[in-house]
C-alpha positions as CSV (number, residue, x, y, z in Angstrom):
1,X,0.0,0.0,0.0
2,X,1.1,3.2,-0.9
3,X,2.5,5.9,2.0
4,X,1.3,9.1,0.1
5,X,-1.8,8.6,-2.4
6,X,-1.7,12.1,-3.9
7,X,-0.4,12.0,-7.2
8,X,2.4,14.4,-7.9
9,X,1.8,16.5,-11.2
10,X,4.0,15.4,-14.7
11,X,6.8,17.3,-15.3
12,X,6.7,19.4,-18.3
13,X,9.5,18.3,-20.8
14,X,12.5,20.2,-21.5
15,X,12.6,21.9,-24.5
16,X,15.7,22.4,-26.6
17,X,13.9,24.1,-29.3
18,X,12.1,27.5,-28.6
19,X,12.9,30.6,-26.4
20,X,16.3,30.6,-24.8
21,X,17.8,33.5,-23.2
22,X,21.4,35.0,-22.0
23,X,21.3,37.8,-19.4
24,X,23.2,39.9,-17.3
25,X,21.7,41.6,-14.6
26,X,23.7,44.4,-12.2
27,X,23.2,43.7,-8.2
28,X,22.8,46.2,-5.7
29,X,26.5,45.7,-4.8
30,X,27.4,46.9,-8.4
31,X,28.4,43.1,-9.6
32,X,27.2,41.5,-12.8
33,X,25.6,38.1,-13.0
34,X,25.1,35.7,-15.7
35,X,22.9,33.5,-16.2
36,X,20.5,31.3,-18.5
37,X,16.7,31.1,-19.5
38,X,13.4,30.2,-20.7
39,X,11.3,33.2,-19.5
40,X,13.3,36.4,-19.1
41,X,10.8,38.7,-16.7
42,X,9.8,35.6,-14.8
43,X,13.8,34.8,-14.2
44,X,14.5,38.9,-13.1
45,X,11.3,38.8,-10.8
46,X,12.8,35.3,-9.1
47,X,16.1,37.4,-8.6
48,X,14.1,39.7,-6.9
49,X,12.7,38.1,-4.6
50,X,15.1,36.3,-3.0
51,X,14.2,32.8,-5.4
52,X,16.7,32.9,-8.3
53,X,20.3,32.8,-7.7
54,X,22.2,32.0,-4.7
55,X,24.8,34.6,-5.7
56,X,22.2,37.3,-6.2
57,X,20.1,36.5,-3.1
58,X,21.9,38.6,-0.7
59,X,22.3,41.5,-3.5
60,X,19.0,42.8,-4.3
61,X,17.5,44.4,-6.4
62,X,19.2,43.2,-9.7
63,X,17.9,45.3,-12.7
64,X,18.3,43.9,-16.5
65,X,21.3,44.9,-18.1
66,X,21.3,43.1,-21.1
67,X,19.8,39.4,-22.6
68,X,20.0,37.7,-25.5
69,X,17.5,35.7,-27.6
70,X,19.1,32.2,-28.6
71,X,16.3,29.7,-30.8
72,X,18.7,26.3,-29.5
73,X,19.1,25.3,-25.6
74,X,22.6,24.6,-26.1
75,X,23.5,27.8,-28.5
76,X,22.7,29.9,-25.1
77,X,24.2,27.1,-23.1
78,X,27.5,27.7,-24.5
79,X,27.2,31.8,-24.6
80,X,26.7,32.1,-21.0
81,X,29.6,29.9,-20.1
82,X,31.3,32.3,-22.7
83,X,30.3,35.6,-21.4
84,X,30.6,34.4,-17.3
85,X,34.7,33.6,-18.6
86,X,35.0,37.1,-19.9
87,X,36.4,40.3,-17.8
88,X,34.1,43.0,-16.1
89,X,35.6,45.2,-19.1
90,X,34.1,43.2,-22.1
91,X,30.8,42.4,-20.1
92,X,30.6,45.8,-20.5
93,X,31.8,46.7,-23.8
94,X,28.8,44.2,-24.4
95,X,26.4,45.4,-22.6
96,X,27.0,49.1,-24.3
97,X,26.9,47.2,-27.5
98,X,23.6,47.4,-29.6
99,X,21.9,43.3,-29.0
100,X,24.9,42.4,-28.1
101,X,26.6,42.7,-32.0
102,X,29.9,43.6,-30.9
103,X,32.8,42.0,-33.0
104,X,33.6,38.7,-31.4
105,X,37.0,39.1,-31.4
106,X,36.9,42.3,-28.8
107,X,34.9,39.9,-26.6
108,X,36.7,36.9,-26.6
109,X,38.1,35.6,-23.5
110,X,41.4,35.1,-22.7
């Protein structure tokens, strides 16, 4: 006999295809943080309140700096590991940068 008869709900699928967004948000302190998603507001408001990050959860508010629209999981995948490797200098080259179309070769990482 089963302990717990409630049925938990399915989990949605993870979807490779679709919406996929880079982002770089400013923390109270003045930092920048990186990070990766499917729903851009929803992720910002979670920083907010104390939900998303463990690095941002003690420096509230974050506001949106800059984000990026990717159509492939692992495209975005790759650019945040990219952009978190780069100095605060060329985070901010990008983020001054129109969308993000900055030659890559000024933003590569060393």
């Amino acid at each position: 006999m089963k302990k717990n008869s409630a049925k938990k709900p399915p989990r949605k699928k993870f979807k490779r295809r679709g919406r996929h967004y880079v982002y770089i948000v400013e923390c109270a302190d003045g930092t920048y943080y990186t990070g990766y998603t499917p729903r851009i507001r929803r992720r910002v408001k979670l920083h907010n309140a104390g939900r998303g990050a463990k690095y941002t959860r003690d420096r509230r508010p974050v506001r949106l700096l800059w984000s990026k629209k990717y159509k492939y999981f692992k495209l975005a995948f790759l650019e945040e590991k990219r952009i978190k490797r780069l100095s605060r200098v060329k985070k901010e080259d990008l983020i001054r940068c129109r969308k993000g179309r900055l030659n890559r070769k000024v933003l590569r990482a060393k």
